[in-house]
N, C-alpha and C positions, 0 to 999 in steps of 0.2 A: 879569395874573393868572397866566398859565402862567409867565412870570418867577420869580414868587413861590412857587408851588407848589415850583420845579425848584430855585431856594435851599435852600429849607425842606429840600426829598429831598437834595441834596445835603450840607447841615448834619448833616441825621442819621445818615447814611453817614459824615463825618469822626468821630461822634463814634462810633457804634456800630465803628467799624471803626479806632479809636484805637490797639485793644494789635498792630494788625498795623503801624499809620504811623506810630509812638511809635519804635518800633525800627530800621525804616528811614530814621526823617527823623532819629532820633540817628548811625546810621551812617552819612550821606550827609553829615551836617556834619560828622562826624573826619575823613573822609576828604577832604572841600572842605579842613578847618584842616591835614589835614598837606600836602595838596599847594600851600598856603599858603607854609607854611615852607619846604616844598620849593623853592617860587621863589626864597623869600630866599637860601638856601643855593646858590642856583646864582648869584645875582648874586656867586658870589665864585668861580664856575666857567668862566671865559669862552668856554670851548670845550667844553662840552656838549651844543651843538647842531652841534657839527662829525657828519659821518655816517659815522662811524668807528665802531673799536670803544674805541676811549680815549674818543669824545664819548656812547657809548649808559652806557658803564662811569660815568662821569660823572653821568650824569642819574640813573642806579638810587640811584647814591652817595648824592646828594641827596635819595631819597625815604627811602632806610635813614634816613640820618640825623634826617629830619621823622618818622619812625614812631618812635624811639627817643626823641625828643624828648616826643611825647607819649607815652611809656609813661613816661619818667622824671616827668612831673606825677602818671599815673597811682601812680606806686611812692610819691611825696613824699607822695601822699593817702595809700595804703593804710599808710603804714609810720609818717608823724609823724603827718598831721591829724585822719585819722578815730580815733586813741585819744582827741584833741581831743575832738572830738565827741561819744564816747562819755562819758566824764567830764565834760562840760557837760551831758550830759544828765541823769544823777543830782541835778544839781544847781537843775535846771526848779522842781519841787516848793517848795525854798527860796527859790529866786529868786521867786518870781510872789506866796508870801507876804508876804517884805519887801518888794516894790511894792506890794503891795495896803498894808501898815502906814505905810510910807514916805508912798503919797497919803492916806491914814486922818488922820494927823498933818497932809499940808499942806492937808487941806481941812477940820480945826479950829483949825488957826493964822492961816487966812483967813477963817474963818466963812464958808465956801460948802460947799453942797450938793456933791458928784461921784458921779455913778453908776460905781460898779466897774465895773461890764460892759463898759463902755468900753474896759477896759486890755485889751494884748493877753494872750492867754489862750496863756503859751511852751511848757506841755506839748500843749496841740494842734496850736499851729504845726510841734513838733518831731513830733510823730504824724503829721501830713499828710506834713510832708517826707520822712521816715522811710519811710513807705508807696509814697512816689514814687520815691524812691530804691531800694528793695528793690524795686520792679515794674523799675525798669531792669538792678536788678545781676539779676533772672532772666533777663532777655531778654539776656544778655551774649554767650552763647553766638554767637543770633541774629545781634548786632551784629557780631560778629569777621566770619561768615562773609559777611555784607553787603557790609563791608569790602574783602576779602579778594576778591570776585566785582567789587567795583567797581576797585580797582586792577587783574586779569587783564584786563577789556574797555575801562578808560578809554582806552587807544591806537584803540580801534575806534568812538569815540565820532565822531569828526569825519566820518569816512566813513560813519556810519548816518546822519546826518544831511543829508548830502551830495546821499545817493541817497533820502533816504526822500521828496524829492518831484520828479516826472518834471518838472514845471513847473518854470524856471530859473527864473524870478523870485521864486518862491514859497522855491528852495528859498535863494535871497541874504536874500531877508526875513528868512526866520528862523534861518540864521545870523549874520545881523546881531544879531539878539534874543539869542540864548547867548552872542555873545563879547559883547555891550554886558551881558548877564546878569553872564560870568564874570567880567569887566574892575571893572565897581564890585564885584560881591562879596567880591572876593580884597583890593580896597583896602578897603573897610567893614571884614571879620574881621580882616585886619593892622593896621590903623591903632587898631580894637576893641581887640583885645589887646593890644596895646602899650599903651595907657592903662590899659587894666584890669589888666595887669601891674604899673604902675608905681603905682597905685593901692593896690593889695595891699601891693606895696610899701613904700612909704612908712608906710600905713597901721601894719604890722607894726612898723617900728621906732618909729614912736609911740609905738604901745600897750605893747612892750617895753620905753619908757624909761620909760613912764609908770606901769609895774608893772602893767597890768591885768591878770590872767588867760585863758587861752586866748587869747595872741595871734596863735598859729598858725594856729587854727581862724577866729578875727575876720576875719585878714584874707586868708586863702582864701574867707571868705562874701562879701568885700566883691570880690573879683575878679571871683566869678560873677555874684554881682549885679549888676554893674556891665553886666553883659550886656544885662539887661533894661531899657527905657528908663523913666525917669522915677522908678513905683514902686521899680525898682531901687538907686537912688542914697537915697531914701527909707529903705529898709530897712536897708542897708547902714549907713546912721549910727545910725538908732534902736537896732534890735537891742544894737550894747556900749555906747549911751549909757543906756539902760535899764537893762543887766546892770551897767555900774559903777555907775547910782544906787543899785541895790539892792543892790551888794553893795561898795561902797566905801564905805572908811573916812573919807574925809575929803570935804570938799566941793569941794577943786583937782583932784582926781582925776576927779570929773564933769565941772570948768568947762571943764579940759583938753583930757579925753575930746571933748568934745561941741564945743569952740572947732578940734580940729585936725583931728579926721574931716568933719567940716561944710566947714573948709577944704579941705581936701584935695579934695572932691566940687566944691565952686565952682571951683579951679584945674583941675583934669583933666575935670572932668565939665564945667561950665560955659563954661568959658575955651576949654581945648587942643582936648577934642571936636568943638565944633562948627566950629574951623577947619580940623580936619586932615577931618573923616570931613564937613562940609557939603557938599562936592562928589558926593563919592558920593550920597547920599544924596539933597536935594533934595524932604523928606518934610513934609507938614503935621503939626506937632506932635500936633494935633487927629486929625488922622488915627492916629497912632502910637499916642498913647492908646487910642481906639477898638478898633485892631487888637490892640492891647495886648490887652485885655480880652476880646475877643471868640474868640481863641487859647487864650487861659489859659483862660475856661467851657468849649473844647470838649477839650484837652489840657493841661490845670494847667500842672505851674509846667514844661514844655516845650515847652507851648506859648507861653507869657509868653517862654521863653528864643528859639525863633525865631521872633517876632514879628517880627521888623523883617528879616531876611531874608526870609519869606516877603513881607511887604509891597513891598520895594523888588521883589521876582521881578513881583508882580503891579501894577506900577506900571510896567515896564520895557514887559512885555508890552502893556498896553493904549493905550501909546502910541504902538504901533507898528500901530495897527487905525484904522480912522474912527468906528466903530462904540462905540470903546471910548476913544477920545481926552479927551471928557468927564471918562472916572471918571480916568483921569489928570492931565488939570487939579485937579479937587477933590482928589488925596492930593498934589499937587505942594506945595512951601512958596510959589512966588513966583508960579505960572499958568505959568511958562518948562517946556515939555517937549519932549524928543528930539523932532527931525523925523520924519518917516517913511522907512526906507531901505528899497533892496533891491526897489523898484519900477521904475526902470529897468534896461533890456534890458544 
């Protein structure tokens, strides 16, 4: 009962207390993805960890470069995609009534019944997003200087933790827990984007040979999505297979649309994902779902987007307790979870 209670208080603390953690858990993952990149960038620096000043010159090098990195995504959004978007948006209105006409037509050429309400309704979907995304472009400010305080202390990270517990054993434990944390997370978001990259990717040259419109925008939507597990890969095909049934001229144009995005999701999403990111990961799909869900109710579509880091963070930890071994087993995919370290002397 006090379990239950102490859930309950603490559910409504995440969510009441959303426009303060929305901000910070958005700037705590740019700065996890650019010190991402950072590594890769140093795997092509072999003396960066020399204790010089050519090896410290080095490492900064590195991180310029991953900060640059993501602002040049950021400039690709603000300068090509989002007029994308903006111009897809005018066009909601039109779109949602040729679907609605479009199923009108195939549900008297089949003589069945179809309830509209059913379809998705894109001037709201695009109002939701809209609204999520204007709450984050406010907190921007915010985000920078998150940023900006976590890169000046991240050097002081390993020493607060070192010392934060007088007990030696306690304090191997749970450095065990942060590097096995950092170690899968850093392989999860690299091995992530990179498929959701090449996803976007591809996607893009599709939809450009295929003439669909706003391809820029399609398959920028399909990269983020690709974030989110399951619904993710889900939406990402629906959304331009939807906008070219309603707004394409011919019927190859859909068969296309909808045969090469679908593909594309089975090859990367299906295929390559689960071999390259299954090790990291080790997550009951059922469970993913769940956390899916339960994320997004309490911080929408940023919640949905670090669901699965947050999940694999509290899956790591509880494996590492007796106490909490159990809820590990249940979110694991196979029953196989991390030993317990950092208990001997």
């Amino acid at each position: 009962m006090h379990a239950m209670i102490f859930f309950l208080l603490l559910l409504g603390f995440f969510w009441v207390a959303r426009s303060i953690f929305i901000p910070f858990l958005i700037a705590l993952f740019l700065w996890y993805m650019m010190n991402v990149i950072a590594d890769g960038f140093r795997q092509f620096m072999p003396y960066y960890k020399h204790p010089s000043v050519m090896g410290r010159m080095l490492d900064w090098i590195s991180r310029i470069l991953s900060i640059g990195a993501i602002c040049f995504v950021f400039y690709l959004f603000a300068t090509h995609i989002k007029p994308m978007f903006a111009q897809l948006q005018t066009t909601l209105p039109v779109l949602q009534e040729r679907l609605l006409s479009a199923m009108g037509y195939i549900s008297g050429l089949l003589g069945i019944s179809f309830d509209m309400n059913l379809l998705p309704n894109f001037a709201q979907i695009a109002a939701t997003v809209g609204a999520s995304a204007a709450g984050i472009a406010a907190s921007v400010g915010m985000i920078v200087i998150y940023i900006l305080f976590l890169f000046l202390e991240q050097e002081t990270f390993g020493n607060k933790i070192k010392n934060l517990f007088a007990n030696k054993r306690q304090s191997k434990k749970y450095a065990y827990i942060i590097e096995s944390v950092d170690r899968n997370m850093k392989r999860y978001l690299f091995m992530k984007t990179i498929i959701s990259g090449l996803t976007g990717l591809s996607a893009y040259v599709l939809l450009r040979v295929l003439g669909l419109e706003f391809a820029g925008a399609w398959a920028f939507m399909i990269f983020i999505l690709n974030y989110i597990p399951t619904l993710g890969s889900i939406m990402a095909c629906a959304l331009p297979i939807l906008f070219a049934l309603a707004t394409g001229s011919s019927f190859e144009l859909v068969f296309f649309t909808s045969v090469g995005l679908i593909g594309l999701e089975i090859l990367f999403g299906n295929i390559l994902d689960p071999k390259l990111t299954g090790k990291a990961l080790n997550l009951s799909t059922l469970a993913i779902l769940i956390n899916l869900v339960f994320w997004g109710m309490i911080w929408g579509v940023v919640g949905m987007f670090l669901s699965v880091p947050l999940l694999m963070i509290i899956f790591i930890i509880a494996a590492q307790f007796d106490s909490t071994r159990p809820l590990a087993v249940l979110l694991s995919a196979n029953g196989n979870i991390p030993d317990i370290r950092g208990d001997e002397e």
